[in-house]
C-alpha positions in Angstrom: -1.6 199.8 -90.5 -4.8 199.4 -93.2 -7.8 197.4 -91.3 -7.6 195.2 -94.4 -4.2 193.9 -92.9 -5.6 193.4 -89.8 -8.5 191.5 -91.2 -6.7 189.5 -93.3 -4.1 188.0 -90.3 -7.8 187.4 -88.2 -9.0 185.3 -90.7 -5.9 183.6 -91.6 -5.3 182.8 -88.1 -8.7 181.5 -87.7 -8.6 178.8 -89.9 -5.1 177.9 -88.6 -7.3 177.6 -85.4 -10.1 176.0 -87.5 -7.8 173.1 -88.9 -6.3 172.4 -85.8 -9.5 172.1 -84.0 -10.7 169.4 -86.9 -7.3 168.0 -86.2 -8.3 167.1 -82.7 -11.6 165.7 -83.6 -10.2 163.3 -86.7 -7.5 162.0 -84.1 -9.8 161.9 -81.1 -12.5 159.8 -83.5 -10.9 158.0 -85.8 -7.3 157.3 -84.7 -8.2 153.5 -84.4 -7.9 154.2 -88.8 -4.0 154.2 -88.0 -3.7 151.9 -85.6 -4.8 149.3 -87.6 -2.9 150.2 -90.9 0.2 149.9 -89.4 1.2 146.8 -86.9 4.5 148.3 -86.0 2.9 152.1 -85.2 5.3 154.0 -87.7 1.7 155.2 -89.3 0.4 155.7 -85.1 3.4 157.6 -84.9 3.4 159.9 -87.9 -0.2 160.7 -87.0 0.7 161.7 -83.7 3.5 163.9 -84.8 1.5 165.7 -87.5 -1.4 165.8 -85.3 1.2 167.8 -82.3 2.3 170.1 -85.2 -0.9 171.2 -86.1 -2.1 171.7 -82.9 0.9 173.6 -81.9 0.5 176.3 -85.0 -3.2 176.6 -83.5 -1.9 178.1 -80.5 0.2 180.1 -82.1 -2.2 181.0 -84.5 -4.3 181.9 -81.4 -1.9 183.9 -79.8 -1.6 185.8 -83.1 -5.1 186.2 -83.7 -5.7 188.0 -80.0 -2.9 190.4 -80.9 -4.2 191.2 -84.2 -7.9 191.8 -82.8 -6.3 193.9 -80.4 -4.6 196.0 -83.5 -7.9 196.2 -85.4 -9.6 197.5 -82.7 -6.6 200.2 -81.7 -6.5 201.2 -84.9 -3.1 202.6 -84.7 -0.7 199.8 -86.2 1.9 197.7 -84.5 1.9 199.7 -81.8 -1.9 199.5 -81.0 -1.5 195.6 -81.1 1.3 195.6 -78.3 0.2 199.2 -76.2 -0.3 197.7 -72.6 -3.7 199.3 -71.9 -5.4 198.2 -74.9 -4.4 194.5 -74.7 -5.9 195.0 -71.1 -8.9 196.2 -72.2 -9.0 193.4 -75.1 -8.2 190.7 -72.4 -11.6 191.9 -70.2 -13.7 191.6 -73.2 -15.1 188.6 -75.0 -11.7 188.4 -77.1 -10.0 187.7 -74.3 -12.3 185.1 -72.8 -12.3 183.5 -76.6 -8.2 183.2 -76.8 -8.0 182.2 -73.3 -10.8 179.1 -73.8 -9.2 178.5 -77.2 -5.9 178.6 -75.7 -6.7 176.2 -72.7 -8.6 173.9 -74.8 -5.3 173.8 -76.8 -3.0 173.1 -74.3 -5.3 170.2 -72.8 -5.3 168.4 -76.4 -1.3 168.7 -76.5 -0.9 167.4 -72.8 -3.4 164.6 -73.8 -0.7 163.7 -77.0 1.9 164.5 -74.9 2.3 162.4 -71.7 3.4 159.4 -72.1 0.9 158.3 -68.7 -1.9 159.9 -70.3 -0.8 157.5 -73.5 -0.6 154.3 -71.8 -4.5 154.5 -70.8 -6.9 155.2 -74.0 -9.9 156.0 -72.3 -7.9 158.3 -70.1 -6.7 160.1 -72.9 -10.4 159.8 -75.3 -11.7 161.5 -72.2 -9.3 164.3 -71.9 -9.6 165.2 -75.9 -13.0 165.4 -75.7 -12.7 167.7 -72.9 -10.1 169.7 -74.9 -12.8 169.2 -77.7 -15.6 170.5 -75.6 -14.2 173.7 -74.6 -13.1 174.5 -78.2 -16.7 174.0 -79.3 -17.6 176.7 -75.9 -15.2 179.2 -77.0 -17.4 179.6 -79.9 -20.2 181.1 -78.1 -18.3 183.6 -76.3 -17.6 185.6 -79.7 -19.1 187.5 -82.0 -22.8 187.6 -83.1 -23.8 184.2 -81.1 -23.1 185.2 -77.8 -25.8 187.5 -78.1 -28.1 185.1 -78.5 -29.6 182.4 -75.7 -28.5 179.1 -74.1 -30.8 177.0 -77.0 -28.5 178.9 -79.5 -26.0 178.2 -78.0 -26.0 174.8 -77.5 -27.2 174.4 -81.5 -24.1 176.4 -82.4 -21.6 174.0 -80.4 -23.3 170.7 -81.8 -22.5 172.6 -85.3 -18.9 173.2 -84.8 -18.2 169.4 -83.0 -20.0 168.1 -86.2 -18.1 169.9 -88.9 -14.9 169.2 -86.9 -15.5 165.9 -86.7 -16.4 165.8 -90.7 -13.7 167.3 -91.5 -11.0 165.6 -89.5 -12.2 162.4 -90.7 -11.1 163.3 -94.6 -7.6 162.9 -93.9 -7.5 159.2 -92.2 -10.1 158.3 -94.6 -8.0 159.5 -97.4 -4.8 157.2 -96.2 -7.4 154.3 -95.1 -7.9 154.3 -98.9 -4.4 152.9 -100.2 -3.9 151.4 -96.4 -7.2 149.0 -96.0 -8.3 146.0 -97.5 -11.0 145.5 -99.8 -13.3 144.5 -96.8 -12.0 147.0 -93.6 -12.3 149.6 -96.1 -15.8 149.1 -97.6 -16.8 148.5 -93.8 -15.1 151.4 -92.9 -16.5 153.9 -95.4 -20.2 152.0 -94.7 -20.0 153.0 -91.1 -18.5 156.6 -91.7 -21.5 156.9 -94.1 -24.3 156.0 -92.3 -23.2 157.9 -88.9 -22.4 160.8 -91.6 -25.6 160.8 -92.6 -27.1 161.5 -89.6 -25.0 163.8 -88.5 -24.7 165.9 -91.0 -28.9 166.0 -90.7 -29.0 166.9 -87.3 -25.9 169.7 -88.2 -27.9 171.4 -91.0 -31.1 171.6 -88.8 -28.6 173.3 -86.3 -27.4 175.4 -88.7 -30.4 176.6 -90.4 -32.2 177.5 -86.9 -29.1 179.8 -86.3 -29.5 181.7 -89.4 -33.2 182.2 -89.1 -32.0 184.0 -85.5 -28.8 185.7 -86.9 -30.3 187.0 -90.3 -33.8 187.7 -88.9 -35.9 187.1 -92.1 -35.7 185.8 -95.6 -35.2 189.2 -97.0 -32.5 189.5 -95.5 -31.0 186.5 -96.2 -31.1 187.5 -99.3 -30.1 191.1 -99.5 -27.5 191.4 -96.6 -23.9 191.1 -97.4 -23.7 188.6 -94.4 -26.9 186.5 -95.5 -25.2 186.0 -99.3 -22.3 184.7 -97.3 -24.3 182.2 -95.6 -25.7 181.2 -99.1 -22.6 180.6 -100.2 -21.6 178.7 -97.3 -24.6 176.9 -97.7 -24.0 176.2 -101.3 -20.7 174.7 -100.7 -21.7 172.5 -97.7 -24.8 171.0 -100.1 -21.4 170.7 -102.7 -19.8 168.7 -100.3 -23.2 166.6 -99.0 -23.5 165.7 -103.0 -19.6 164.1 -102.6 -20.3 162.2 -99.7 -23.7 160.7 -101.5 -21.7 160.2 -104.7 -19.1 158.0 -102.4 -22.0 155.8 -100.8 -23.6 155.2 -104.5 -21.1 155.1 -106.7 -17.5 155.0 -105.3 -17.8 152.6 -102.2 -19.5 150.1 -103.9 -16.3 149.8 -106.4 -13.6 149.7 -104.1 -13.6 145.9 -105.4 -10.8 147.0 -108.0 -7.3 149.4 -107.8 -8.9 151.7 -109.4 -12.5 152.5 -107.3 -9.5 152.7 -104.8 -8.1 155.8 -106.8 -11.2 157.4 -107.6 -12.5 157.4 -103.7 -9.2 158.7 -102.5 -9.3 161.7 -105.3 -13.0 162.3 -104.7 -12.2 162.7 -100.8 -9.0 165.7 -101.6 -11.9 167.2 -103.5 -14.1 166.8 -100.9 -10.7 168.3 -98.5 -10.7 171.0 -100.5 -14.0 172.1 -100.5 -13.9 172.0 -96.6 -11.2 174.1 -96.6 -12.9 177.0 -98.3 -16.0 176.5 -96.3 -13.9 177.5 -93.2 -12.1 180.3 -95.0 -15.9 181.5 -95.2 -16.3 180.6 -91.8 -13.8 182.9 -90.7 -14.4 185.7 -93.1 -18.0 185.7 -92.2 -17.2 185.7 -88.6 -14.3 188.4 -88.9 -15.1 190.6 -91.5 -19.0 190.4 -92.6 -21.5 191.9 -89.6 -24.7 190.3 -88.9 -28.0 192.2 -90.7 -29.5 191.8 -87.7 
């Protein structure tokens, strides 16, 4: 089978992963959004179910993901993705470590949605998605280019990925608080997402620019590397996205008073959706496919 098969089922499966993790952290941190819309829990309960769904094809999308590394690396089709002794060898290396962290962090999130004991007590269950959370965010330093690198890097790199998980898993119940809210919970709302946003976001791009400086290795390279032109890009976008969250504090929160500042947030946030969704198809080419210059 052509590597360029491979490659693309890694990356495809990665952001499976990707918008399952975010799924975690919008439900985790801002499930209170649809508790409140609906007195009678049929919006708690459509969350829940869509939130179980996605988090389900992560898993899968996990399991997939291993079995197509394993392929890559074998080199000889089908049968390299499902020959004994290579998936052996796969499941010893930092792969296997990766899909097994990814896998249990996984499972823990679906047990937390899942029992109805765990359900009954809130805290109980915060507690146990944050775990699940947690060891999502680890799994990222086991892999590729990162786990090279030391426990400060590390640390900066899991910060990153709990941030942009937690942006990004917001845009959805902010998207449905928009044409759910009133006037007032929803200006409050958007106030309060804005302002812990803001910093954030802050402390996210300082994260993210001291791992470039230690993945790239200079300011030539940034420029002249395959992988550093990918991180511009990324960058590009993310500083795309920071200009639609400004534009929503300015501009569109402050005229939420009529039907139509209504419309224009919720448009302006499936922009900003949108947006998020190619920065993690970067993400996971530039973690799959694009090597490190340094």
């Amino acid at each position: 089978m052509e590597m360029y098969i491979w490659n693309t089922v890694i990356v495809l499966s990665k952001i499976v992963f990707y918008v399952g993790f975010a799924c975690i952290a919008g439900y985790t941190f801002f499930r209170q959004i649809f508790e409140h819309i609906e007195p009678h829990n049929n919006a708690v309960i459509a969350n829940l179910t869509w939130t179980r769904t996605y988090i389900v094809m992560a898993l899968i999308a996990n399991i997939i993901w291993f079995f197509a590394s394993t392929g890559a690396m074998a080199e000889e089709g089908i049968q390299g993705a499902l020959d004994a002794d290579m998936l052996a060898i796969m499941w010893d290396s930092s792969v296997g470590t990766g899909a097994l962290l990814r896998g249990l962090g996984l499972v823990i999130a679906i047990i937390a949605l899942a029992f109805k004991l765990i359900q009954r007590y809130k805290c109980l269950k915060q507690s146990v998605l944050v775990f699940s959370l947690t060891i999502l965010a680890y799994s990222f330093t086991v892999l590729g280019h990162v786990s090279e690198l030391g426990v400060i890097e590390k640390g900066f790199l899991m910060f990153h990925v709990l941030v942009m998980a937690w942006w990004f898993g917001a845009l959805w119940p902010l998207k449905r608080a928009c044409s759910q809210l009133s006037y007032t919970e929803l200006h409050l709302l958007m106030e309060s997402f804005g302002k812990q946003a803001s910093f954030a976001v802050s402390l996210l791009l300082l994260a993210g620019l001291w791992l470039v400086i230690q993945l790239v290795g200079s300011v030539e390279e940034l420029f002249s590397s395959s992988y550093g032109q990918t991180l511009l890009l990324k960058l590009a976008l993310v500083t795309s996205i920071l200009g639609i969250a400004a534009k929503h504090k300015l501009k569109l929160v402050p005229q939420l008073k009529n039907s139509q500042g209504r419309e224009a947030l919720s448009k302006s946030i499936s922009i900003e959706m949108v947006v998020a969704f190619v920065i993690l198809f970067i993400t996971s080419g530039l973690t799959s496919v694009v090597g490190t210059a340094n």
